[in-house]
N, C-alpha and C positions, 0 to 999 in steps of 0.2 A: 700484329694483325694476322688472324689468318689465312689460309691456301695461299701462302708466300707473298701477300701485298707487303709485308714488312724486309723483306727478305734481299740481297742486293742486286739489283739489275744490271748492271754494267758486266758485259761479256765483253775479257780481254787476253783473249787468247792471242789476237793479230788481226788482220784488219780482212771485214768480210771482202771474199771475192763474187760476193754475188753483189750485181748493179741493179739499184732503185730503176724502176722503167725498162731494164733491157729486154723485155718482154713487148715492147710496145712499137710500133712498124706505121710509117706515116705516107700511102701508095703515092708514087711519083717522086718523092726523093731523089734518086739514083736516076731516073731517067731524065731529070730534069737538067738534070748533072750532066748525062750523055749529052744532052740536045744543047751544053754550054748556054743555057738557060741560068739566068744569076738568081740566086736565094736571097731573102730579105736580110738585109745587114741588119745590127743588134748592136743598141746602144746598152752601156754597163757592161757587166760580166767580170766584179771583181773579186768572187765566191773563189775559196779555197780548194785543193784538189779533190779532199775529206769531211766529210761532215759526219756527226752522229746523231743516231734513226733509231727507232725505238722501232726493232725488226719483227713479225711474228714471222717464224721459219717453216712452223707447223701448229696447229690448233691447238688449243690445249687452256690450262687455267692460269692463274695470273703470270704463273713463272714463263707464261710463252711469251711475254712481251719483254724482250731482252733489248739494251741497248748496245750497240755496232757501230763502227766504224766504218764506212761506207763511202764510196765516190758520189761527191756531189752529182746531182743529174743533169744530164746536157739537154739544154733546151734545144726544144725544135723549131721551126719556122713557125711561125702563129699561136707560139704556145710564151710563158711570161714564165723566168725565175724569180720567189718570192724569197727572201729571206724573212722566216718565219720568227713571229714576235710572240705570238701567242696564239693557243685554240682551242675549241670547247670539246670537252668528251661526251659524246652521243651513250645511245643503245646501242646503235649499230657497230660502231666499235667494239661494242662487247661480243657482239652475235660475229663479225669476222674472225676475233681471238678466238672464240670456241671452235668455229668453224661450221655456223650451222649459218649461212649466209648462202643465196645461189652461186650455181656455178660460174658464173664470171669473176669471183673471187677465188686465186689461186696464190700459192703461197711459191716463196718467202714475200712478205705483203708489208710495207711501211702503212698502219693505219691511218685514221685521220679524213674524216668528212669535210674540215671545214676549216680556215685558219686566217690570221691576219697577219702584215707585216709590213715590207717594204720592196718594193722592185729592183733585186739585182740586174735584172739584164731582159730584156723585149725588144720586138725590132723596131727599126728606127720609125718605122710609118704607123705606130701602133698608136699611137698618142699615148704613152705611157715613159715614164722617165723614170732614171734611177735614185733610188730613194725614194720615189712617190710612196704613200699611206694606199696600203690595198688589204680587201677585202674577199676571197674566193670560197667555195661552197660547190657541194654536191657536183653531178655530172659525170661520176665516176669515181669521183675523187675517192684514195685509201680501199676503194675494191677491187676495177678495173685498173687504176694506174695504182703509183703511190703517192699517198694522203701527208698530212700535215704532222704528224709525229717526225719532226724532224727539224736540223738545220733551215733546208731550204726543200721545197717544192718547187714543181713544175708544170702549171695547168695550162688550159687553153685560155688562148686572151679573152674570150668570150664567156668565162669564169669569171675574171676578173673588175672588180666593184671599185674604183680610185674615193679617193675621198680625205677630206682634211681635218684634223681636229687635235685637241689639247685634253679628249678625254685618257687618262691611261689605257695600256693594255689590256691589263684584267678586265677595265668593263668592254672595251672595245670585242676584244675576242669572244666574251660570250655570246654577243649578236648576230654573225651571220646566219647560220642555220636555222637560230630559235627565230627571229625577228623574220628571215625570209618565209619561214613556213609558214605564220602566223601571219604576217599582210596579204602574202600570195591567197592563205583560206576567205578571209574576209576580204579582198576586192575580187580575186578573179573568179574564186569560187564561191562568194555570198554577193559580191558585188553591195556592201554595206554602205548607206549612207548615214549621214546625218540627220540623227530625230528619231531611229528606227532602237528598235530593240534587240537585241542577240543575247541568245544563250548558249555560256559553254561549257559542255559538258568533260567536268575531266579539267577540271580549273585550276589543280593545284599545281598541275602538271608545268612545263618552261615554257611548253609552247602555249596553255592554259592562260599561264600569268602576262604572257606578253601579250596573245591576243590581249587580255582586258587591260591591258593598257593604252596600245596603241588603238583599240575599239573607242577609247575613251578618246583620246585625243583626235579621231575622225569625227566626234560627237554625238556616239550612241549611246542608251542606258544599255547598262552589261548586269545580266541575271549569269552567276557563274556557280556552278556545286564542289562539293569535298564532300568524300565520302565520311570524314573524322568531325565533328562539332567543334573541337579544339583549333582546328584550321581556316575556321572562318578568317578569323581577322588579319589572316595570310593574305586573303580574297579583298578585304577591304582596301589591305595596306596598297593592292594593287589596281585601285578605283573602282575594284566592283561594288555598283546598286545595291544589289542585292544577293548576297553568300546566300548558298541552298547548302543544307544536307542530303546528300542524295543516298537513299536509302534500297535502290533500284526500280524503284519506280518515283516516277516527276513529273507526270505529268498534271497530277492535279495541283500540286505546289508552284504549278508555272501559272497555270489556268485560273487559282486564287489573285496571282498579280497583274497577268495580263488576260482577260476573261477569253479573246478573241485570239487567242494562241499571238508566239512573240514573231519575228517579222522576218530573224533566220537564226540558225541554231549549229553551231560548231561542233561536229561531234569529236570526241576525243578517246572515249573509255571506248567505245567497239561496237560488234555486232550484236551482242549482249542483248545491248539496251538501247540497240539503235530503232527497233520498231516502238518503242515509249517515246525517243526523243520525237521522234515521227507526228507521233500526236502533241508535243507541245508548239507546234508552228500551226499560225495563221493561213488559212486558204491563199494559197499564192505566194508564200513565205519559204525557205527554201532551206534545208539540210544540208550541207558538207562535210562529207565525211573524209575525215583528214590521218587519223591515228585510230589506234587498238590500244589501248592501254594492258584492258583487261585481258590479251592474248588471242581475242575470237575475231578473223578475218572474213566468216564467212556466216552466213542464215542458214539453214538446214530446211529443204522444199521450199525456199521464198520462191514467192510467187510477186509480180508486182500489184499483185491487188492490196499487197500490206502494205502501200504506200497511201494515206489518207487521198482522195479523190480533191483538186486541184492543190498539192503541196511536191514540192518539187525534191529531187533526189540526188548532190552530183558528189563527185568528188576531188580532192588535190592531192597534188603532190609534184609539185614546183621546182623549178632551177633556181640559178643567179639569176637570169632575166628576169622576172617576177620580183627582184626588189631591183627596182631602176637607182642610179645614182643618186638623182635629185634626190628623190624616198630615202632612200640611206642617208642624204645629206642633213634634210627633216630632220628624221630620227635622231640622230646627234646632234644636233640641237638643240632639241626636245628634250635629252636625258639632261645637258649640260644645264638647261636652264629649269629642270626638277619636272618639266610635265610628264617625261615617261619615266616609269621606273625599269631597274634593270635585277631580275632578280638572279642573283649569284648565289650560289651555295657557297660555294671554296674555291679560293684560288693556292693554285700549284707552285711552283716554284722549281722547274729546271725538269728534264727529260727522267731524272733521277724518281720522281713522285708520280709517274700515271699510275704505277701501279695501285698508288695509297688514291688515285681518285677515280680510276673505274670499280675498284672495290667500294671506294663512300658509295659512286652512282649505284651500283648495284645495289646496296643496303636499303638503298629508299628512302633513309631517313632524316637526311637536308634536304630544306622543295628547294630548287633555284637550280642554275649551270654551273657545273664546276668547270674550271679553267686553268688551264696549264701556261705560264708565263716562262719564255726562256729570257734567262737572265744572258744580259752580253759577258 
């Protein structure tokens, strides 16, 4: 593979002396301490002194993401160690390895947006136990602290999603992220019911396929596009109504099926082509704009009068709260018993292969999440 995705990761010079988190400062600590004020005691904590981290030290192309020998991270008061099972590879993981990420992202950087596993250690009043199935995602995670490319992690409990199931890892791990972004659009940000219609644009996309799944299983018709003719039936396989070709302009192709524009419209592909998607919603129907696909974040002189007169304008971009447990609990369910689909591209196999899957993700050319599985 080329720009070294094929090439070996394992850095084994000796064990890094830099620490995951020691960068990271929790005020009142120490003086809590002073004032002989007692800290929450911590159920578990049977994690090894070393773990290995898939480390970027510095920016750069595939060869920056080296794996290390690293001290496991000491949790803090309110914060849950996860021993990591599996996690999905983002964008944004790509955009940290390069280094074109903001500046709250500072290196040497464990990446990793999002992961699943098991509770090594949380304090005792957390309602969390050791071993329990958990779920964490965004809020910092792999920019500001360090992410899920690893052994174990360390997030705040308020990250953390518990939850039970018999499905494997591989599907389990590709969820958090995709699945959070994608309910979070269509409840908090379309507020979608059942009976309604939604169009999303940018369908082929993970958060694309899951929206219209789980669109489906709240009971809406799902109108979704691909830019390729050949990927319709990618769109089908994923309960959409109705596959569009979108050709960059849609709105009359929406306005053929639902005359009175559709009821709300997930944007995905960008600024682009977010003044078209604008005109395929119904007076009183609502836009979310969620993703860029096509790289354009901004309108050039928008004005808000290119917003069609009574159609609504908003946007997301959501935490772990926005997928409640119960919803998570749904969901798997839902996959177990065949109503949502989970669409994966590749699964990985050990700290040894990110490189072979932010390179696939980069390439473009499997739709679905690729997933990294750490094997015991």
């Amino acid at each position: 593979m080329q720009n070294g995705a094929g090439s070996p990761l394992t850095d084994h010079p000796g064990t890094c002396a830099w620490s995951p988190g020691s960068d990271f400062t929790f005020p009142g600590d120490e003086h809590n301490k002073e004032l002989g004020m007692s800290q929450p005691t911590a159920t578990g904590g049977a994690a090894p002194a070393t773990m290995r981290a898939v480390v970027v030290t510095r920016p750069g192309s595939l060869d920056a993401l080296q794996i290390k020998d690293v001290p496991v991270p000491v949790r803090k008061p309110g914060w849950v160690r996860i021993k990591v099972k599996a996690f999905g590879v983002n964008e944004s993981e790509v955009t940290t390895r390069k280094g074109e990420s903001d500046a709250v992202v500072t290196y040497p950087r464990v990446p990793g947006i999002e992961g699943v596993g098991v509770v090594d250690e949380a304090d005792e009043d957390s309602g969390l136990r050791p071993g329990q199935q958990v779920a964490t995602m965004m809020g910092g995670m792999g920019r500001s602290y360090d992410g899920a490319y690893a052994q174990y992690v360390t997030v705040p409990a308020g990250q953390v999603i518990p939850f039970e199931t018999g499905l494997p890892w591989d599907v389990v791990g590709a969820l958090p992220e995709m699945f959070q972004t994608a309910y979070g659009s269509l409840t908090r940000g379309l507020d979608l019911k059942a009976g309604q219609t939604l169009l999303i644009r940018g369908g082929t996309s993970t958060v694309g396929l899951s929206a219209a799944t789980i669109a489906k299983d709240l009971g809406a018709t799902v109108i979704s596009t691909t830019r390729s003719p050949g990927r319709t039936e990618e769109l089908r396989a994923a309960g959409v109504d109705h596959p569009l070709v979108d050709n960059g302009t849609l709105a009359d192709q929406v306005r053929e099926l639902v005359p009175d524009g559709v009821d709300a419209a997930l944007e995905l592909v960008g600024c682009s082509v977010l003044p078209d998607t604008l005109n395929t919603v119904r007076r009183h129907g609502t836009v979310c704009f969620t993703g860029a696909l096509a790289g354009q974040w901004s309108i050039p002189d928008f004005t808000p009068f290119m917003i069609p007169f009574g159609v609504r304008l908003t946007s997301y971009g959501g935490q772990a709260a926005d997928l409640p447990a119960d919803v998570f609990a749904h969901q798997l369910q839902a996959i177990a018993a065949g109503r949502l689909n989970v669409p994966v591209a590749k699964v990985y196999h050990g700290l040894e292969q990110v490189r072979d899957a932010q390179a696939d993700l980069e390439s473009g050319t499997t739709p679905g999440k690729h997933v990294v599985v750490l094997d015991d």
